[in-house]
N, C-alpha and C positions, 0 to 999 in steps of 0.2 A: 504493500500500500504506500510505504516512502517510497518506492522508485517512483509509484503513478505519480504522488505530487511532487516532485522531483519535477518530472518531466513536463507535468503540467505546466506548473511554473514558468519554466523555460519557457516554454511555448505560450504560454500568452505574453510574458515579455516580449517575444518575438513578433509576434501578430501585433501589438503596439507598435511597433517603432516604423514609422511610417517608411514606405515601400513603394513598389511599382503595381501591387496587390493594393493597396488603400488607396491609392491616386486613382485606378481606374474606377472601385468601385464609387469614393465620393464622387465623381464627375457621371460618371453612369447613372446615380441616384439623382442625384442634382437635373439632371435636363434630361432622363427617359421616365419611362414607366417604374412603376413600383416591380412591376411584373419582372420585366426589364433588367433591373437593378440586382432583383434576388436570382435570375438563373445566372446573373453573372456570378455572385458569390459562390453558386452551385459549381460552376465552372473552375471558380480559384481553389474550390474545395476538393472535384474531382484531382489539378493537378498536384495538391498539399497529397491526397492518399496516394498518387502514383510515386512521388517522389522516398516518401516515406514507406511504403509499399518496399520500392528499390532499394532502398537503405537497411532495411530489415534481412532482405536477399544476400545482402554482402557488397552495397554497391561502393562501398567505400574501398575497398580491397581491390575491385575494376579498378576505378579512378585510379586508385595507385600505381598499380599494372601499365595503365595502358594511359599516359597522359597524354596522347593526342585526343584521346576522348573527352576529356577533361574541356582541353585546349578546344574542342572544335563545338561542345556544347555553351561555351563561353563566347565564343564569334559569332556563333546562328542564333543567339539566342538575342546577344547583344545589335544583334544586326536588325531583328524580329521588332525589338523595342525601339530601334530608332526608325525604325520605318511607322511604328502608331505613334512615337512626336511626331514625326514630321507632317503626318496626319492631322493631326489635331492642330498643330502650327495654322498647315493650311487654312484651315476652318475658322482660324480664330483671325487669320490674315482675311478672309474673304468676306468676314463677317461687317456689317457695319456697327460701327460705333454707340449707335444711341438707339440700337436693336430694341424693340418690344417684347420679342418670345425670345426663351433661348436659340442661342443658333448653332446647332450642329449637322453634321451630315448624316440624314436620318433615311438613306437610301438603303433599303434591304432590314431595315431596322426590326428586328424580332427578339424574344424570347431567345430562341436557338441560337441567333447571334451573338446572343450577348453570352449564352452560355459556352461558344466555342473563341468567342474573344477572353476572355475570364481563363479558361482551361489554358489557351494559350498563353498567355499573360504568366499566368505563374511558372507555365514548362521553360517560359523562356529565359528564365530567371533561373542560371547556373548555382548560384547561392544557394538556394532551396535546397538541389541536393547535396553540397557540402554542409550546408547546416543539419540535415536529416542523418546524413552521415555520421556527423562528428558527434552526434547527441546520442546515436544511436551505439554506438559503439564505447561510447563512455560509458554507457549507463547498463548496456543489455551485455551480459554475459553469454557466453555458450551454454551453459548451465538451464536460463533460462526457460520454458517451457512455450510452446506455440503457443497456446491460449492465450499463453500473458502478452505474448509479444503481437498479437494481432488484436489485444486487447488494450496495447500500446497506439497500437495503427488507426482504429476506432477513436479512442481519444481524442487524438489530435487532429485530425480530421475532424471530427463534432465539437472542436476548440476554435476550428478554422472558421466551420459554418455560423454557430455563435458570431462569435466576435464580428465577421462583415458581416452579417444579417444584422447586427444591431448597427454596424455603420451605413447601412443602408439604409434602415430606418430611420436615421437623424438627418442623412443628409437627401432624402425625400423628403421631409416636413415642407410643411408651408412655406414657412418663415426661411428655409435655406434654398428652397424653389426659386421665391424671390429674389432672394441674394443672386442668385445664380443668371438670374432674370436680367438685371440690373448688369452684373462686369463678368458673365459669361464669355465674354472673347476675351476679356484677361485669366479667367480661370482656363477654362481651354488653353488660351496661351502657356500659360505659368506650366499645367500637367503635362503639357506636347513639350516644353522645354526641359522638366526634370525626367521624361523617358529619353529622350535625345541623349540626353548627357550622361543619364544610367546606363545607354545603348551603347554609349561611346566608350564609355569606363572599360562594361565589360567587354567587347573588341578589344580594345587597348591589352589590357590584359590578360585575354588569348593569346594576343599576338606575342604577344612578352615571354608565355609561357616557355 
């Protein structure tokens, strides 16, 4: 029962500390659907279990092996996130000024969409799995028993769903609609600018690798 909170812990510290995971979902909430908003959480949630899923498997002992892997989930992934800034850039450049509705590009706009934006969003994010990783292997023995350990997997996955569902929640309300209503092309701006440069980091650091 200490490992589960143990682990817990971690993990919601982690899910706090604002990400490429929180930027999509506040902006998701802010100017789509409620609807909208939660399959994308569904989506950050699906890739929190895959990641953590592969960390449970021994994905850390891969990475190890084989650091082109590493390397090359750090370039596609960082390259993934600067293509949705520069997305959003667009949108926030194309927008006008003293806009009435929010303005985004709401072409194809679904449920499904947002669920397979949200999935991707977090695959693309190399981090994830060194962080699944590194937590997972601190903390889970071989000893261990399957149960525990895919009762570890459940967890944090329903740690994940939690926590963006409740940031979806706040940042749908009314009162952040508006906000959003009002300096939407700077929000857009601002989120397309910290994926860009998130996108940049990790390229950079592939490349380095």
């Amino acid at each position: 029962m200490n490992l589960f909170l143990t682990i817990a812990i971690v993990q919601i510290v982690a899910l706090i500390t604002p990400g490429p995971d929180f930027f999509f979902v506040s902006q998701l909430a802010a100017s789509r659907s409620r609807r909208e908003a939660f399959a994308g959480v569904i989506g950050i949630a699906l890739g929190v279990a895959v990641w953590a899923a592969l960390a449970l498997l021994g994905l850390q002992l891969l990475l190890h092996r084989l650091a082109w892997l590493e390397r090359g989930i750090a370039i596609l992934g960082g390259a993934y996130l600067c293509w949705m800034g520069l997305q959003m850039l667009r949108a926030s450049w194309k927008a006008p000024s003293d806009a009435a509705v929010p303005v985004v590009d709401v072409r194809g706009s679904s449920a499904g969409r947002a669920l397979m934006r949200g999935l991707a969003t977090n695959l693309a994010n190399p981090k994830a799995a060194v962080y699944f990783a590194s937590i997972f292997s601190a903390f889970v023995g071989d000893g261990m028993s399957g149960a525990a350990r895919w009762g570890l997997w459940a967890m944090v996955t329903a740690e994940t769903v939690l926590w963006f569902g409740l940031v979806a929640a706040i940042f749908a309300m009314p009162a952040m609609r508006r906000a959003y209503v009002r300096a939407g092309r700077w929000i857009d701006g601002g989120a397309g600018a910290i994926f860009t440069a998130f996108g940049l980091h990790l390229v950079w650091a592939g490349v380095r690798r």
